[in-house]
Jmol script that loads the backbone (N, CA, C; Angstrom):
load data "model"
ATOM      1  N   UNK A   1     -41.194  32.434  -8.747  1.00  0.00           N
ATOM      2  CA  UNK A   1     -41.944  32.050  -9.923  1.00  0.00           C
ATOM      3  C   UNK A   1     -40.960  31.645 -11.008  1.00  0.00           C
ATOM      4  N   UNK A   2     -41.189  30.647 -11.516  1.00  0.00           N
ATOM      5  CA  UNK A   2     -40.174  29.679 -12.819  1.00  0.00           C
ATOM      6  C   UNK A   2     -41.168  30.385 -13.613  1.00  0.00           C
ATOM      7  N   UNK A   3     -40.323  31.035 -15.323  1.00  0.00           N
ATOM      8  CA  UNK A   3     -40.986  31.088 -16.278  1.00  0.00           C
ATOM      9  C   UNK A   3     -40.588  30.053 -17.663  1.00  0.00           C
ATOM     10  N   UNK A   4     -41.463  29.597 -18.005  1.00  0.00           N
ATOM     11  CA  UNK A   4     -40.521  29.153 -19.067  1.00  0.00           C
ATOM     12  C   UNK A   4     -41.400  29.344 -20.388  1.00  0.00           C
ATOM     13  N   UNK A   5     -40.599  29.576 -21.693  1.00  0.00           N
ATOM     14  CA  UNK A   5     -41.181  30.219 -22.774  1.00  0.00           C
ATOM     15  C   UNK A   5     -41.009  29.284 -24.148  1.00  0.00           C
ATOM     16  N   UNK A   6     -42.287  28.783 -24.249  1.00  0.00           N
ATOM     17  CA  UNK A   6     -42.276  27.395 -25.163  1.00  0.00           C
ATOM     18  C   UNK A   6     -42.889  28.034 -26.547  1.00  0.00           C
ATOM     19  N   UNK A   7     -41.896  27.736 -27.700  1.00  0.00           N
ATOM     20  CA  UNK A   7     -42.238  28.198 -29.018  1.00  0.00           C
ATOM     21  C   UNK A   7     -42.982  26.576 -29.421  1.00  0.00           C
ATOM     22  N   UNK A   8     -43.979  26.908 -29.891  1.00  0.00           N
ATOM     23  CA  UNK A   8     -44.438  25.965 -30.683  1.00  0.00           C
ATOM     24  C   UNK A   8     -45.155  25.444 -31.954  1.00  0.00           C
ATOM     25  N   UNK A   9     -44.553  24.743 -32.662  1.00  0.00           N
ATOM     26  CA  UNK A   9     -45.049  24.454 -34.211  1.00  0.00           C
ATOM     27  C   UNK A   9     -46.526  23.900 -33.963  1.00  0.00           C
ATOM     28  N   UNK A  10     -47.599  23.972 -34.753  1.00  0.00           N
ATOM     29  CA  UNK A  10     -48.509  23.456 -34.696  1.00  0.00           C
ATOM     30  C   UNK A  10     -49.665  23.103 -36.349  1.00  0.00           C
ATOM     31  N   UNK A  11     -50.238  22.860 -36.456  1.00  0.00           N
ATOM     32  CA  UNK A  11     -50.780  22.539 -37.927  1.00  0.00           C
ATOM     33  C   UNK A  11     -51.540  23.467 -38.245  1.00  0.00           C
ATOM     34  N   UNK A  12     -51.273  24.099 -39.297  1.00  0.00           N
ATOM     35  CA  UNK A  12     -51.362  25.687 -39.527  1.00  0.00           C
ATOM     36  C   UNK A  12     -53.547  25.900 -39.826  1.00  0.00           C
ATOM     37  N   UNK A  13     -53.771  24.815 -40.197  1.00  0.00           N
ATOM     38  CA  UNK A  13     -55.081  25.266 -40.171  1.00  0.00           C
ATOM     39  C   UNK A  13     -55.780  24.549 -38.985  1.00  0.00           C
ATOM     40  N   UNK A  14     -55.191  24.709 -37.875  1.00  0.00           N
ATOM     41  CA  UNK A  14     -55.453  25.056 -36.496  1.00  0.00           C
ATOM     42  C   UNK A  14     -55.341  25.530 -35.309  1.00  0.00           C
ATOM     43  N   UNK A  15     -54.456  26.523 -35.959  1.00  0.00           N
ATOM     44  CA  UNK A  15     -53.790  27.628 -34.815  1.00  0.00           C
ATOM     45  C   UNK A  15     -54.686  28.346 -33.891  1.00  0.00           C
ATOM     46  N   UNK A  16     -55.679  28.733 -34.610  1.00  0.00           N
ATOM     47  CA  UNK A  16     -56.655  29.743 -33.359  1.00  0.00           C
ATOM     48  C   UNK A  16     -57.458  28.387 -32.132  1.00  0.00           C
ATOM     49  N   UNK A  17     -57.891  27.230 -32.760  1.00  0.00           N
ATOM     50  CA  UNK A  17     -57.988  26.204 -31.784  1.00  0.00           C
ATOM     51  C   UNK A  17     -56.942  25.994 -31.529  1.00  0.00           C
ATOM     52  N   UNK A  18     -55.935  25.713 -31.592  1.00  0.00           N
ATOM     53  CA  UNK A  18     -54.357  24.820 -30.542  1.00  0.00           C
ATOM     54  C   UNK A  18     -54.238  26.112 -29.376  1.00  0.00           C
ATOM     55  N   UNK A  19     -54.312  27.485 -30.016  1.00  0.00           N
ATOM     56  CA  UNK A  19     -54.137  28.539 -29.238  1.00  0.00           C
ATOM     57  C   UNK A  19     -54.725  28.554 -28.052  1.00  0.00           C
ATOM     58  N   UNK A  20     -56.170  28.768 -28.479  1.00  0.00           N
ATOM     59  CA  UNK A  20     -57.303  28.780 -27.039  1.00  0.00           C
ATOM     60  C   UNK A  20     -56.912  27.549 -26.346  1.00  0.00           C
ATOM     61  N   UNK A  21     -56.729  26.067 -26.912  1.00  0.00           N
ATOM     62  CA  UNK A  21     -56.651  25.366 -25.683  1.00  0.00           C
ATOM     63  C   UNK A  21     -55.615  25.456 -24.859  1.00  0.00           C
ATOM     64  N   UNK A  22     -54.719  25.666 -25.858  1.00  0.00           N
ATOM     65  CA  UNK A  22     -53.233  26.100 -24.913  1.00  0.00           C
ATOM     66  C   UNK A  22     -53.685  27.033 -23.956  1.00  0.00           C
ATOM     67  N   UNK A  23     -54.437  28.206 -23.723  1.00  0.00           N
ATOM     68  CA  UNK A  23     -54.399  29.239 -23.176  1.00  0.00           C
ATOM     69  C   UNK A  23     -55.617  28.970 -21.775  1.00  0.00           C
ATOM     70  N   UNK A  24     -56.125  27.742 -22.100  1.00  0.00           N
ATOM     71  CA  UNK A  24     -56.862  26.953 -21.064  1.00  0.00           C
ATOM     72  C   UNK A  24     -55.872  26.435 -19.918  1.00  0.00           C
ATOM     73  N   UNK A  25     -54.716  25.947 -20.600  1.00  0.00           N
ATOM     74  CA  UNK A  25     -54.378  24.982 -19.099  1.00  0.00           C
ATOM     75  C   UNK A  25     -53.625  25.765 -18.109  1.00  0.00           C
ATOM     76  N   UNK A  26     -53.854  24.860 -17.163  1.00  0.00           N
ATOM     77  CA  UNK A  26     -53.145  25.366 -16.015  1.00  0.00           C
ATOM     78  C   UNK A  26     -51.795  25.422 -16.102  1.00  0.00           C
ATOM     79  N   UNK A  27     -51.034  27.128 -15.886  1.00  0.00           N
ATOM     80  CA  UNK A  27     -50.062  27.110 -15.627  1.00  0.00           C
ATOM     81  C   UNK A  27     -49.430  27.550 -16.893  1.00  0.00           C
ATOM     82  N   UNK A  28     -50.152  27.840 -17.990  1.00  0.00           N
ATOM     83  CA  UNK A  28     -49.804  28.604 -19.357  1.00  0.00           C
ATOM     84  C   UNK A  28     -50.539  30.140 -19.103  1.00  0.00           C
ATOM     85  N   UNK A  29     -50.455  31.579 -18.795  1.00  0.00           N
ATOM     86  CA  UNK A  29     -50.577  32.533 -19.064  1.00  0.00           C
ATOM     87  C   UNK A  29     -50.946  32.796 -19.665  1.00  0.00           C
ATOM     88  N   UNK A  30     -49.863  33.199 -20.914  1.00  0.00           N
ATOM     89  CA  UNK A  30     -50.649  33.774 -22.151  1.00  0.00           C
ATOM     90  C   UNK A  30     -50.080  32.778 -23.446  1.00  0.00           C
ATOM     91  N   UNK A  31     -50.857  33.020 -24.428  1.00  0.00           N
ATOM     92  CA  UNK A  31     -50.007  32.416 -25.696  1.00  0.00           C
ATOM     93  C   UNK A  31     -50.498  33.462 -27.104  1.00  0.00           C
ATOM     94  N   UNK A  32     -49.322  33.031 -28.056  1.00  0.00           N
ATOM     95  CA  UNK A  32     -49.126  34.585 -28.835  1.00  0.00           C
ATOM     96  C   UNK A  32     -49.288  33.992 -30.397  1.00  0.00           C
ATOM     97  N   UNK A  33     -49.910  34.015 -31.301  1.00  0.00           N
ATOM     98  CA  UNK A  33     -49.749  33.562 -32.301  1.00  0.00           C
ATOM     99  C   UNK A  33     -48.979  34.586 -32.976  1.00  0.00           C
ATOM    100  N   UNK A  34     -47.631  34.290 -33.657  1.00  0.00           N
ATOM    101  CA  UNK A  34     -46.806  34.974 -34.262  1.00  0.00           C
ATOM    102  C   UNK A  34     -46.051  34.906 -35.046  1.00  0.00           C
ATOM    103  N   UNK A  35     -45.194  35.708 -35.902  1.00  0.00           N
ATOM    104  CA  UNK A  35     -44.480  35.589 -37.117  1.00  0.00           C
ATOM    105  C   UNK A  35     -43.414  34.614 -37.111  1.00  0.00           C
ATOM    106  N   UNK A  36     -42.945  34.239 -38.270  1.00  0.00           N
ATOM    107  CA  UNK A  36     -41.549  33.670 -38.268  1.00  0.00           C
ATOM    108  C   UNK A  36     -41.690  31.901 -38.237  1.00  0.00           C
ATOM    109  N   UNK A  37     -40.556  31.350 -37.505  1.00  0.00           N
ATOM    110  CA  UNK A  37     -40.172  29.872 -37.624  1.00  0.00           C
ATOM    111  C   UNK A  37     -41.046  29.163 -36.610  1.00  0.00           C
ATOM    112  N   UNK A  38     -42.022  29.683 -35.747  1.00  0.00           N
ATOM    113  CA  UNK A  38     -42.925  29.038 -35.171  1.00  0.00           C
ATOM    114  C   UNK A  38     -44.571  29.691 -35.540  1.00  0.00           C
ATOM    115  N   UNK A  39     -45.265  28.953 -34.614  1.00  0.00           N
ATOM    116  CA  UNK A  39     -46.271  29.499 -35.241  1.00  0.00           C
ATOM    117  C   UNK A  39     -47.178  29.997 -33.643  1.00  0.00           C
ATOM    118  N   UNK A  40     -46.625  29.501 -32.531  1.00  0.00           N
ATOM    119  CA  UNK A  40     -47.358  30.001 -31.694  1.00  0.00           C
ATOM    120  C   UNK A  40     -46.176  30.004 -30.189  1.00  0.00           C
ATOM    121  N   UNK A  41     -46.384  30.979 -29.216  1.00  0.00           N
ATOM    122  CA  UNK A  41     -45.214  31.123 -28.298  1.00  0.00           C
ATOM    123  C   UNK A  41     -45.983  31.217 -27.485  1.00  0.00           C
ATOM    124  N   UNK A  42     -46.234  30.144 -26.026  1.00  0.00           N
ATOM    125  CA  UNK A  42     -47.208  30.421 -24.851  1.00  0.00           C
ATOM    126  C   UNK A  42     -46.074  30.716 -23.689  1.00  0.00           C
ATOM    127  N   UNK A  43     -46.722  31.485 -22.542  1.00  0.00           N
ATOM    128  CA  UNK A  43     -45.944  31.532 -21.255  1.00  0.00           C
ATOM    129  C   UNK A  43     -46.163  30.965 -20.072  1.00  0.00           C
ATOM    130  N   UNK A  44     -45.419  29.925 -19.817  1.00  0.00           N
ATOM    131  CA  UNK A  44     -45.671  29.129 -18.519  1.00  0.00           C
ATOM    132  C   UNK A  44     -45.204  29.599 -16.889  1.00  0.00           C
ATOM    133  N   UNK A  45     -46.014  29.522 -16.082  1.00  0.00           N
ATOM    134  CA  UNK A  45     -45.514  30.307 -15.467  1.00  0.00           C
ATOM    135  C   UNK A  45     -45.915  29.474 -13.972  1.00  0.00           C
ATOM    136  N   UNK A  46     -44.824  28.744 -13.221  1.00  0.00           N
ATOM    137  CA  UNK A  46     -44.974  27.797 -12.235  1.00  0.00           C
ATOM    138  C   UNK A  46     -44.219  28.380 -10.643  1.00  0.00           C
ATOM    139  N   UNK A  47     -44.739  27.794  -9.777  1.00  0.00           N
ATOM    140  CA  UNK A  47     -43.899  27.593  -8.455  1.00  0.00           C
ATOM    141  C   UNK A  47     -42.543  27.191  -8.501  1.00  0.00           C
ATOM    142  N   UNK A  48     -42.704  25.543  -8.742  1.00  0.00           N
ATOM    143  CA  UNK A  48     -41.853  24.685  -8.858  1.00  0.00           C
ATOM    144  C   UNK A  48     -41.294  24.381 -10.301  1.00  0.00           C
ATOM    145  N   UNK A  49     -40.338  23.917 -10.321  1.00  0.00           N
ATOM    146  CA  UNK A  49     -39.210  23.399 -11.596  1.00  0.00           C
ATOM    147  C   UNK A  49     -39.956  22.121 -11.931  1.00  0.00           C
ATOM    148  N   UNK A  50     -40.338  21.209 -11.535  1.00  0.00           N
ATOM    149  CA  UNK A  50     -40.923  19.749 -11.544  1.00  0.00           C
ATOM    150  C   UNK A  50     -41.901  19.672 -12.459  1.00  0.00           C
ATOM    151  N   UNK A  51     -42.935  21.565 -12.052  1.00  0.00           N
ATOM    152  CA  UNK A  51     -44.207  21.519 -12.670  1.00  0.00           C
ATOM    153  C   UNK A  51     -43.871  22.460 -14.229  1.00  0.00           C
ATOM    154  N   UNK A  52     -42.908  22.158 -14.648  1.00  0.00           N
ATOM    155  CA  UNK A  52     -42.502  22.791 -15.986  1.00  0.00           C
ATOM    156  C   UNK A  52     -42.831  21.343 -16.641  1.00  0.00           C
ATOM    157  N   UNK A  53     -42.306  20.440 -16.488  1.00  0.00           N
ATOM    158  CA  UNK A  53     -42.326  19.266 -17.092  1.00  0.00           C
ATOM    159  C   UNK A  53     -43.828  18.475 -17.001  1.00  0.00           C
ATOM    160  N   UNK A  54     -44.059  18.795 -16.125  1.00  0.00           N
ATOM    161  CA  UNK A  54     -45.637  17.907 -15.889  1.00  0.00           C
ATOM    162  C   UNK A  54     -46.766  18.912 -17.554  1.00  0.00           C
ATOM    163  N   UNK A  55     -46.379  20.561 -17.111  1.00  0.00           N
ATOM    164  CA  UNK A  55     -47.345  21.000 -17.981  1.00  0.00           C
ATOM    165  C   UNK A  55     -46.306  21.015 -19.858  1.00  0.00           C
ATOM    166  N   UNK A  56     -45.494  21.005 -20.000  1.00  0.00           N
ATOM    167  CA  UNK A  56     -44.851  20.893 -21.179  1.00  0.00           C
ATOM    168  C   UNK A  56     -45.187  19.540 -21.884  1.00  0.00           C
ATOM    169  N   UNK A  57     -44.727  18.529 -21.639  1.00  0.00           N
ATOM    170  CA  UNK A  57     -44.465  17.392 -21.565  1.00  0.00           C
ATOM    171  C   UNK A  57     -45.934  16.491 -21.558  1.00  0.00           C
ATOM    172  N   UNK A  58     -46.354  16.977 -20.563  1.00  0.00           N
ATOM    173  CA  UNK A  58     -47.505  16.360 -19.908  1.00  0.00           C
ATOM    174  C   UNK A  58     -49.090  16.750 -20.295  1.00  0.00           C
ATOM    175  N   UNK A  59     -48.834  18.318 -20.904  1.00  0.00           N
ATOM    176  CA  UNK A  59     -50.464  18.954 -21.525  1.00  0.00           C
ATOM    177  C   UNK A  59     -49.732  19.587 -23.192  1.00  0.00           C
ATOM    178  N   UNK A  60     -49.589  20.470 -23.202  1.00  0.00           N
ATOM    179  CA  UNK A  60     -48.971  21.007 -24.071  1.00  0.00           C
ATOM    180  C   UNK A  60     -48.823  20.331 -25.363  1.00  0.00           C
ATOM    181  N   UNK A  61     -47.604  19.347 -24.850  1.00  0.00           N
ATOM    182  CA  UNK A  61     -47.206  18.504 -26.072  1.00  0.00           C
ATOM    183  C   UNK A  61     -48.469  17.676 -26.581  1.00  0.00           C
ATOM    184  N   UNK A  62     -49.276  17.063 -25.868  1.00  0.00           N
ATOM    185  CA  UNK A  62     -50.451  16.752 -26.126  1.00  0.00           C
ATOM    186  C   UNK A  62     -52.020  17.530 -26.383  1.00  0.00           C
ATOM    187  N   UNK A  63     -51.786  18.689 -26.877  1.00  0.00           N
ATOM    188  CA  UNK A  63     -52.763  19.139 -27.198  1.00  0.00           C
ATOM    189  C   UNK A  63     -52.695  18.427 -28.850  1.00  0.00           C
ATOM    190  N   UNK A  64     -54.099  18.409 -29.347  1.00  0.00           N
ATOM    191  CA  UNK A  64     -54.152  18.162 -30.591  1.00  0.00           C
ATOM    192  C   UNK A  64     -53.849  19.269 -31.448  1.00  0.00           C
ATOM    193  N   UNK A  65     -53.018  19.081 -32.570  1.00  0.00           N
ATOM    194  CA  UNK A  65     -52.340  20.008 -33.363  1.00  0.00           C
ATOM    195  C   UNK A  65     -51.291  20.349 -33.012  1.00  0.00           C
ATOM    196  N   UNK A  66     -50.468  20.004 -31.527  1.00  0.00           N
ATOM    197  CA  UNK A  66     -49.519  20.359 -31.457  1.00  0.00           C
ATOM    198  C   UNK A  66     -48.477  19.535 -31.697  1.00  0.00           C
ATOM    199  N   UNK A  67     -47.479  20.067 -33.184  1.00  0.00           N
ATOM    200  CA  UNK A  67     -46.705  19.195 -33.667  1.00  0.00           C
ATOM    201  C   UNK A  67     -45.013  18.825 -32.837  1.00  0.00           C
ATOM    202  N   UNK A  68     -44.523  20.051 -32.690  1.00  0.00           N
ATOM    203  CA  UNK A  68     -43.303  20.269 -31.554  1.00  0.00           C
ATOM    204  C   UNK A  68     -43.303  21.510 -31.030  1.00  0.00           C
ATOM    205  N   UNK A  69     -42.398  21.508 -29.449  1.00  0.00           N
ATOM    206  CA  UNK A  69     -41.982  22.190 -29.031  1.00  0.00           C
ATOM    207  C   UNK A  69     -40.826  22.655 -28.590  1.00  0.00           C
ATOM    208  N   UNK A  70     -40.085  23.609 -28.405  1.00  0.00           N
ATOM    209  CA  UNK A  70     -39.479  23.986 -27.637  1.00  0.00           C
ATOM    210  C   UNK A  70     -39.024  24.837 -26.761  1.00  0.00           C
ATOM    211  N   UNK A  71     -38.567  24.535 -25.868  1.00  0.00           N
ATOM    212  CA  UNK A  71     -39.168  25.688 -24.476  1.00  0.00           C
ATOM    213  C   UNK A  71     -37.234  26.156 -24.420  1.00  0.00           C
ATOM    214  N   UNK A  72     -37.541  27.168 -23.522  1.00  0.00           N
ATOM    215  CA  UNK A  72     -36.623  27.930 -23.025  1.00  0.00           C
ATOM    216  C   UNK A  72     -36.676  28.444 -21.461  1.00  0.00           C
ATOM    217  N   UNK A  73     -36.370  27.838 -20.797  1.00  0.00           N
ATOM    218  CA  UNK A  73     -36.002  28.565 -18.986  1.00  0.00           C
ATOM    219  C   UNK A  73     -35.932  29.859 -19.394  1.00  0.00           C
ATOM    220  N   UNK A  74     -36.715  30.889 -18.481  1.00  0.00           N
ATOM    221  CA  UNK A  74     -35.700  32.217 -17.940  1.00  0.00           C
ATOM    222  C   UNK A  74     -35.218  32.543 -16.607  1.00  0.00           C
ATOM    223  N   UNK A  75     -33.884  32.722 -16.895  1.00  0.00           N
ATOM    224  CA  UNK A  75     -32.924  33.189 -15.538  1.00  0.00           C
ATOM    225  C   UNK A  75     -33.441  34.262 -14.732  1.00  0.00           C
ATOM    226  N   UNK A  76     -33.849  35.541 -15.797  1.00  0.00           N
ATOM    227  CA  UNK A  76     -34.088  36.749 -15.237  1.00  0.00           C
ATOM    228  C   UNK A  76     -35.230  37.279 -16.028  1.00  0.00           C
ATOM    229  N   UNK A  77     -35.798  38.258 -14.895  1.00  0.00           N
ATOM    230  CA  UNK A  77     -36.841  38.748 -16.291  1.00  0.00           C
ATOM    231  C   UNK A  77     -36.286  40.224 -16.072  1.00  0.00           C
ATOM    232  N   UNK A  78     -36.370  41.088 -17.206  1.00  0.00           N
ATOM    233  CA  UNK A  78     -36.037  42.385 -17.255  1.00  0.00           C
ATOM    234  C   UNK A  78     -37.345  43.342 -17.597  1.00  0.00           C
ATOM    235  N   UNK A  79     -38.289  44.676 -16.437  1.00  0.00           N
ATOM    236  CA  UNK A  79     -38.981  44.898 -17.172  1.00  0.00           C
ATOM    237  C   UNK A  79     -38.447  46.482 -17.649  1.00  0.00           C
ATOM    238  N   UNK A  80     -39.060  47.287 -18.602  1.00  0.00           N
ATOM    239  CA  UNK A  80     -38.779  48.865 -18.826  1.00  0.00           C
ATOM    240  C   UNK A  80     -38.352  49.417 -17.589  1.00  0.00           C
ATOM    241  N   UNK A  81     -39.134  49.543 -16.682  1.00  0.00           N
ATOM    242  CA  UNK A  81     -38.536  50.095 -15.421  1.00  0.00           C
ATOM    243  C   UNK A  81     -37.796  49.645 -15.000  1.00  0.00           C
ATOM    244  N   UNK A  82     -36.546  48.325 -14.865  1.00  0.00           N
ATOM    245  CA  UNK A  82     -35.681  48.169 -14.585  1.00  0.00           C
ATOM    246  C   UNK A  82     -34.586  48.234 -15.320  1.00  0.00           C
ATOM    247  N   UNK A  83     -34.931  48.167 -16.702  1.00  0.00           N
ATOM    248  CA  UNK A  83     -34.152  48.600 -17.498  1.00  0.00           C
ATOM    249  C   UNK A  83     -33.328  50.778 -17.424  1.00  0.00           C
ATOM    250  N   UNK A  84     -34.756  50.931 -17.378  1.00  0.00           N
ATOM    251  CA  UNK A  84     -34.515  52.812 -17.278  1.00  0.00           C
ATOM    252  C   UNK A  84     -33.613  53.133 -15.813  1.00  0.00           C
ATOM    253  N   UNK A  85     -33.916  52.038 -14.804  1.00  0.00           N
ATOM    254  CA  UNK A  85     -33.075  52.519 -13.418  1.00  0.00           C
ATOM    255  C   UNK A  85     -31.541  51.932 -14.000  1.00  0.00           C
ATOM    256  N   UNK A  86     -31.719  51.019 -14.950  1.00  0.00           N
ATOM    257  CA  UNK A  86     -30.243  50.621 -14.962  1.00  0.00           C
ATOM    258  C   UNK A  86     -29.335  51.790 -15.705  1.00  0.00           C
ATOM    259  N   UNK A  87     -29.960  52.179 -16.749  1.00  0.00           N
ATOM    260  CA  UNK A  87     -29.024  53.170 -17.195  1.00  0.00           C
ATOM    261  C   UNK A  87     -28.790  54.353 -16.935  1.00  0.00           C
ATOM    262  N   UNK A  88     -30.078  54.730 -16.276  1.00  0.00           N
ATOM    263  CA  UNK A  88     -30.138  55.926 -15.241  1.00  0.00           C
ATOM    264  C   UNK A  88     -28.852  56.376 -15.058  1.00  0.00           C
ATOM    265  N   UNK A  89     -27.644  58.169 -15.078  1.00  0.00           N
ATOM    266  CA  UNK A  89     -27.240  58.033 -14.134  1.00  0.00           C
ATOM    267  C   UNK A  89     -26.971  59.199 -13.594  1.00  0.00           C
ATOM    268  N   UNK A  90     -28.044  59.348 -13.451  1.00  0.00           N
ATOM    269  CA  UNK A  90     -28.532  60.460 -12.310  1.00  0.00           C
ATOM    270  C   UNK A  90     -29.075  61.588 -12.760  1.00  0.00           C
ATOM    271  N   UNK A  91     -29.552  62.186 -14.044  1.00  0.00           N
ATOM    272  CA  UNK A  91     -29.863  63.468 -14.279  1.00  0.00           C
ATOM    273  C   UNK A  91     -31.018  62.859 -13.773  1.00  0.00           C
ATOM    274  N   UNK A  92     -31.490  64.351 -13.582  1.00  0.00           N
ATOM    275  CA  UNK A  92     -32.910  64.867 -13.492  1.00  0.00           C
ATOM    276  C   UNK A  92     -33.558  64.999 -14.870  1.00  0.00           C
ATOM    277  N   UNK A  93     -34.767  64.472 -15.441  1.00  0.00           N
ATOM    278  CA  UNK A  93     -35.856  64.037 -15.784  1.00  0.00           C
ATOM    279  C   UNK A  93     -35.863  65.587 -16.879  1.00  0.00           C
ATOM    280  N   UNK A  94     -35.889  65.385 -18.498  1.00  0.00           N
ATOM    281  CA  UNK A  94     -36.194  66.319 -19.184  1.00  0.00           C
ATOM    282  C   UNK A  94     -37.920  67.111 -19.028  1.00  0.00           C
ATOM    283  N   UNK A  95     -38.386  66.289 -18.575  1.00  0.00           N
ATOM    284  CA  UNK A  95     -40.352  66.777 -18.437  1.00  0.00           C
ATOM    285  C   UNK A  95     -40.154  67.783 -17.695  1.00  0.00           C
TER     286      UNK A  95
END
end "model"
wireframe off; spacefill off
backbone 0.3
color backbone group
């Protein structure tokens, strides 16, 4: 599974619509309306490398209201539980 994690600007008195449609297409997960230098962060989440570009490029960028994007590949994903085995080293469990 390719993830890739697209921050995107959009026109501020249409975020909860740009959101939902974003959160319609195929191959976007979830999307997050949130603080700071963007205004909305969706998660794409594909088979293939090819189909990053078809849905970025190809839906995304063309939703209405959506002004720019930019995405980010991830290499790795890290979750809590792999994090806790990593630092783990070896006691037994205070509970």
């Amino acid at each position: 599974m390719i993830t890739a994690i697209v921050l995107i600007d959009c026109a501020t008195d249409s975020i909860p619509e740009v959101a939902e449609n974003l959160a319609n297409l195929p191959g976007v997960s979830e999307v997050y309306s949130v603080a700071g230098h963007v205004d909305l962060i969706a998660m794409v989440r594909v088979r293939e490398f090819e189909q990053i570009a078809e849905i970025i490029a190809g839906s995304i960028s063309k939703v209405p209201g959506v002004l720019n994007t930019e995405s980010h590949i991830a290499f790795r994903a890290y979750s809590q539980h792999d994090l806790e085995e990593a630092f783990a080293i070896g006691l037994a469990s205070a509970d």
